[in-house]
C-alpha positions in Angstrom: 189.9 105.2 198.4 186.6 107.3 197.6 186.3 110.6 199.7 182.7 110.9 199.2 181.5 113.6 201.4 182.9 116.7 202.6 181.9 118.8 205.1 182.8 122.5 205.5 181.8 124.3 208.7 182.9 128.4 208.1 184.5 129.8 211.5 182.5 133.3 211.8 185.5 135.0 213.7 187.5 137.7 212.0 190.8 137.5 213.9 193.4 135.1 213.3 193.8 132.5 210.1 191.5 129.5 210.9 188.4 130.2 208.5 186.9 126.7 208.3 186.5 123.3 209.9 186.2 120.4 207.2 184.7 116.8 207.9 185.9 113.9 205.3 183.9 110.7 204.9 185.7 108.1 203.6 184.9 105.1 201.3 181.3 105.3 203.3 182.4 103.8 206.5 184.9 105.9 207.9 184.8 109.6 209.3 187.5 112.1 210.0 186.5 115.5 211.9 187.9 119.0 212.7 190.3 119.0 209.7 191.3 123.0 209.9 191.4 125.3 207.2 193.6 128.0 207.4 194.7 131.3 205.3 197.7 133.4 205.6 198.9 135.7 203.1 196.2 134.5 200.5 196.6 131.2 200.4 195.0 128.5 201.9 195.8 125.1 203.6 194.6 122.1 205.6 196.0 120.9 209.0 194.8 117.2 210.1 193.1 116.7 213.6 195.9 117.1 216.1 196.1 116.9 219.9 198.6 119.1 222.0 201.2 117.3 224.1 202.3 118.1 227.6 205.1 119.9 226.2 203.1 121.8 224.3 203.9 120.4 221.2 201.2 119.5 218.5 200.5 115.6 217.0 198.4 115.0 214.6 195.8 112.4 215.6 195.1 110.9 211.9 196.8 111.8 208.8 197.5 110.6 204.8 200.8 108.6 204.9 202.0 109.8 201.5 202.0 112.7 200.0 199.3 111.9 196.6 196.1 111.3 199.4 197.0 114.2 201.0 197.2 116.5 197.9 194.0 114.5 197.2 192.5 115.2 200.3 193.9 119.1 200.8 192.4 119.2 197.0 188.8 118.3 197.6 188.7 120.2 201.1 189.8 123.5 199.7 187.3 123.0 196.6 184.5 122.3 198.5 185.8 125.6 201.4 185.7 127.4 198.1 182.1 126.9 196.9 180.2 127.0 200.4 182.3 130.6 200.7 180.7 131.7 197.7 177.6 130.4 199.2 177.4 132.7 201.6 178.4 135.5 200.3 175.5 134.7 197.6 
């Protein structure tokens, strides 16, 4: 599996944790959007696209089914949220 593009979008809001949206590509043919990065307490993580149930309950919509892609995944997301922030504050 190549993850050959990712896309950071920076959330401009100051209140609450979500800082970033992310968009993956993967192996050139298939896209996964709105993959949110959050930060509490100095640290960061991801959270895969998700959909909220009728009891109000959240389920992701895609996610990795083992733990290496999704260290792989969280990984290159984070690294790329890491450089556009320095980006901007260039």
């Amino acid at each position: 599996m190549e993850i050959g593009d990712v896309r950071i979008r920076l959330v401009q809001r100051a209140e609450g944790i979500l800082r970033a949206v992310a968009s993956i590509t993967i192996d050139g043919c298939f896209v996964v959007h709105d993959i949110k990065i959050f930060e509490r307490d100095g640290e960061c993580f991801i959270a895969m696209p998700s959909r909220k149930t009728p009891d109000g309950e959240y389920k992701d919509i895609a996610h990795p089914i083992n733990t290496e892609t999704r260290e792989r995944i969280r990984d290159l997301i984070l690294r790329q949220y890491e450089t556009v922030k320095a980006e901007q504050a260039e």
